[in-house]
C-alpha positions, 0 to 999 in steps of 0.5 A: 377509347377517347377520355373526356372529363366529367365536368370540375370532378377530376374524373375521365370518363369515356365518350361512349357510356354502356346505357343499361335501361332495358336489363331486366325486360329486353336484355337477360341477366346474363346479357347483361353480364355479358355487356359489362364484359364487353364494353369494359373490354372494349375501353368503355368506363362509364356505365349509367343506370336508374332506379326505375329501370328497366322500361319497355315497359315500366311496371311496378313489378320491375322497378329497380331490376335493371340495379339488381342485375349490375349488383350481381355483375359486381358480386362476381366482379368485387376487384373490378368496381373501380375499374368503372364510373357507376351512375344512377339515378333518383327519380322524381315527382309523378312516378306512382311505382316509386314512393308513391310519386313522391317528389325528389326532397331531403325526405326521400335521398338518403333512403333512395340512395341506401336502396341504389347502393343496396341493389347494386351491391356497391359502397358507392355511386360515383355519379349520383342524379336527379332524374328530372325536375320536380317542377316539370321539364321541356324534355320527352316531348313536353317543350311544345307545352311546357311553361314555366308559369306553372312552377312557384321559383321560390318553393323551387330554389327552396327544394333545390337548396334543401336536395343540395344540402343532404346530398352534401351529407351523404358524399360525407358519408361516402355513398356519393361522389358525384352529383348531376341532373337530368331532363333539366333546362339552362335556367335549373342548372344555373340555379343548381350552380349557383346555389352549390357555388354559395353554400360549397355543396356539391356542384353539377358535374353533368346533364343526361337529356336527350340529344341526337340528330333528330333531338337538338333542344340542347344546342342553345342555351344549354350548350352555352352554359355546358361550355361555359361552366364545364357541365358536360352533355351526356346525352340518352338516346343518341340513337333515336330508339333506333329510328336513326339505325334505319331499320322502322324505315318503310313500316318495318317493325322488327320483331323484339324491337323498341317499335314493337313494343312502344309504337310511337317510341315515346313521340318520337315516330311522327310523319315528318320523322321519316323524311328526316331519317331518310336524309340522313340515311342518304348522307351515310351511304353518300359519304361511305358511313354506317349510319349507327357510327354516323350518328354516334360520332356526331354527337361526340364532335359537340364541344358540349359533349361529355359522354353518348349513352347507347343501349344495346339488347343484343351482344352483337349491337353493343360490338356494332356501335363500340366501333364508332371510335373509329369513325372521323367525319369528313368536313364534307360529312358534316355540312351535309349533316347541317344542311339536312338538320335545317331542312328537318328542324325538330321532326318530332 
């Protein structure tokens, strides 16, 4: 398994990440167990979860199940807590499951951080991050309206100023090590580093937004600033929610699925998304490629890219996709990839 650093930190992480979002609704306790197992087996060291996980339904009753299950792993498992980069996440403005909607502040870190180590039963988080901005976000299908006029930048680097501030705190404490964002644009980043950089607070090792074959917001300014600054790209559903395994092609639900449960998968399943799928379901069988390790080992081919999230309800899905590592492209591969994404910019 390949290592990749995590930006400025010193850390090595792998290029796939074990993404735990569906433990407690689609995945069982001992499912999930069992994925810990196996993706540390296979090389992976880098496992991402969130307070507000699972999802797939989101519903107050579950929130902060998903830790719960990685804290009884790590019970069981105390020697091997270093053996993996643990990351969570603090979720923000909007969700009225978690402290009522309140947005991410000085008020709310420490307290949301003893409840992330509490249920994960750990001493530490070595990736500690902010799961969307509080000002809003072009992510989740929000850049066809999204506008920055609606936020007041001073009250924003204020709030910004004030999260680094106590985030200092607490990797003095020791319950944090390191701190990223996610569903963040370049224009916050740069924000987030600069301020880091003028008050020696802790700076952005990474950014979780989406990215995939069907999803490339992150291939511009992003990606500019990402190479630049050495702020890696772990990018959350590599995968689509599935659309890119093929198997929604045609109309087809599979029972259990993500589709059976969120129709439109988060906006994702739009009339021109079918097309799209289907040119690079052609790609795959033209060149002699799964299409789940073609899409994965595209993604890890970004300069950009610092770890590709994958979730897997199942124990056979997780042993399918670790497979990618195996995968290199062909030069022939990858331009047919640039042509399709030209011809289907964009599809949902």
């Amino acid at each position: 398994m390949k290592m990749n650093p995590m930006g400025r930190t010193g850390v090595m992480v792998s290029e796939l990440c074990l993404g735990t979002m569906t433990f407690g609704s689609q995945t069982s306790e001992s499912e999930g167990h069992a994925q810990m197992d196996c993706a540390l087996e296979s090389g992976i060291n880098f496992v991402d979860t969130a307070e507000m996980y699972p999802v797939n339904p989101i519903s107050k009753e579950t929130i902060g199940r998903t830790e719960k299950i990685l804290g009884t792993w790590n019970a069981k498992n105390k020697s091997r807590r270093g053996d993996y980069v643990l990351a969570t996440k603090h979720s923000g403005e909007g969700l009225k499951h978690v402290r009522d909607g309140a947005p991410i502040s000085s008020k709310t870190i420490a307290e949301t951080i003893e409840g992330n180590l509490r249920r994960l039963q750990t001493d530490y988080i070595d990736l500690y991050q902010f799961h969307w901005p509080n000002r809003g976000s072009y992510m989740f299908r929000k850049n066809w309206n999204y506008s920055p006029t609606c936020q007041n930048k001073t009250n924003t680097l204020a709030n910004m100023e004030d999260c680094l501030e106590v985030l200092q705190k607490q990797v003095d404490k020791g319950n944090i090590r390191h701190f990223g964002l996610s569903n963040e644009s370049a224009w916050g980043t740069a924000q987030w580093l600069r301020l880091s950089e003028d008050h020696g607070w802790p700076r952005v090792a990474t950014i979780q937004n989406e990215y995939s074959l069907l999803c490339r917001l992150y291939d511009t300014d992003l990606a500019e600033l990402s190479v630049y600054e050495d702020v890696g790209l772990i990018t959350f559903s590599p995968l689509a929610a599935g659309l890119l395994t093929g198997k929604y092609q045609n109309n087809v639900i599979p029972k259990g699925s993500r589709k059976s449960i969120s129709s439109d998968l988060g906006g994702r399943a739009t009339n021109r998304v079918w097309s799209a799928v289907e040119a690079y379901l052609e790609i795959a069988a033209k060149h002699g490629v799964d299409i789940v390790h073609m899409s994965l080992a595209w993604c890890l081919t970004r300069p950009f890219m610092c770890s590709a999230i994958f979730g897997a309800t199942r124990h056979e899905q997780l042993e399918h996709i670790v497979k990618t590592t195996d995968v290199e492209l062909s030069d022939e591969c990858l331009d047919d990839i640039a042509k399709v994404h030209k011809a289907h910019p964009m599809p949902y």
